[in-house]
C-alpha positions, 0 to 999 in steps of 0.5 A, a space after each residue: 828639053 825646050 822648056 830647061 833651053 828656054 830656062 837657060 837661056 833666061 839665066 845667061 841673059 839676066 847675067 850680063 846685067 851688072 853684079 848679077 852672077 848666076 846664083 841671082 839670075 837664077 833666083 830672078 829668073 824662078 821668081 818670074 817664071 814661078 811668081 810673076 809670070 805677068 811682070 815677066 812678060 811687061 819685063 820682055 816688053 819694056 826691055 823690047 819697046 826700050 831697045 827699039 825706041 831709045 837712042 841717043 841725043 843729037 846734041 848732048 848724046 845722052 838717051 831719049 826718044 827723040 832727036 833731041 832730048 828734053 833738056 837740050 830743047 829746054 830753054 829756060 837751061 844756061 847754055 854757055 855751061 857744059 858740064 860732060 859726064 860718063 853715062 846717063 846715070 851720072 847725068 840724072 844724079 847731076 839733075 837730082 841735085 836741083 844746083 846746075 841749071 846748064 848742059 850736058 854731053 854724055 861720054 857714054 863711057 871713060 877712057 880705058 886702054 886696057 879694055 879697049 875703050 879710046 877716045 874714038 868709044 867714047 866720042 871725044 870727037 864730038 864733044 870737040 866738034 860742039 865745043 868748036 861750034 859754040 864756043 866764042 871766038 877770042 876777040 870776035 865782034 860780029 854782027 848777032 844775026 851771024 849767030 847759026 842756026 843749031 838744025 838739031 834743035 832749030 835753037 840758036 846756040 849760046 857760046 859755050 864759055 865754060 866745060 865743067 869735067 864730071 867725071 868720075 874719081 877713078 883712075 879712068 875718069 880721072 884720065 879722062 878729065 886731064 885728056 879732055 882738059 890738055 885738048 881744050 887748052 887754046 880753046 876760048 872757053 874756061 875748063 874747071 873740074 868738080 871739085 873733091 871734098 869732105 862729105 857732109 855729116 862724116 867726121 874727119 878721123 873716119 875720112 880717107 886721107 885721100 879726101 881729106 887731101 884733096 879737101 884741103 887743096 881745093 879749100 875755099 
């Protein structure tokens, strides 16, 4: 009986990956357990090592190992761009597009009453709080050694002088850019939002009348 508990339990954890049902955990779970005993032991070993090391960034609140992730401390990256996406995974798409050069704040997630997610969730709080801290004062003229210091990264920040929204188009995210938006309003830093457009190689007749909308709105 140890052995089916032990399968069991096996099933319901694969579960709460995402789009797995349990007809796939069980699948996953017999291939492991029949095929693959060794990769399910570097399974259970990753999954440990990775819950016990990773955390959150000091700055950007995306995932990492350290205090401070890689492309916080790197310092060739533009640090008067600010460009706040849902998760880490939206992060690394933004990367593999090779075309920002700025930085990052990570949500972890998008506003969502119903499910009881609020700004408190999904730390709009400090977003604001690192805007403020870098952010230029209108009009300010100090003398540059006043500059502080970031003790996170031991980096003198630049002044954040524009917060790019890269949240998803879903009604969630959608929320979530217009609130982050409204609470940004009198700050010193410009606030632009990606923009939606016609995807390439797609031919109009078979495009959403949605896109198309948007795409003509935001021509250029």
């Amino acid at each position: 009986m140890a052995e089916i508990h032990s399968l069991e339990l096996l099933v319901q954890a694969l579960r709460r990956l995402p789009g797995v049902g349990v007809k796939s955990a069980q699948r996953m779970a017999f291939h492991l357990l029949q095929h693959d005993r060794e990769g399910a032991l570097q399974l259970a070993q990753a999954l440990q090592h990775a819950a016990s090391n990773v955390k959150h960034c000091a700055l950007c609140h995306t995932f990492t190992e350290d205090g401070v992730c890689p492309t916080c401390r790197d310092p060739r990256r533009d640090r008067s761009l600010l460009c706040v996406v849902e998760t880490p995974a939206d992060q690394a798409a933004m990367e593999r597009t090779g075309a920002y050069k700025g930085l990052y704040f990570v949500l972890m997630g998008k506003l969502s009453p119903m499910d009881g997610v609020g700004p408190r969730e999904i730390g709009l709080q400090k977003l604001f709080d690192r805007i403020d801290a870098l952010a230029p004062e209108p009009d300010s003229e100090g003398p540059e050694d006043s500059t502080p210091t970031d003790a996170a990264s031991g980096q003198m920040p630049c002044e954040v002088r524009e917060v790019i929204l890269a949240t998803n188009f879903t009604a969630e995210g959608e929320t979530t850019a217009h609130v982050i938006a409204q609470a940004l309003k009198g700050r010193a830093v410009q606030v632009t939002r990606l923009a939606r457009g016609v995807p390439v190689g797609s031919e109009l007749e078979y495009v959403d009348l949605g896109t198309i909308a948007h795409a003509l709105v935001d021509r250029r």
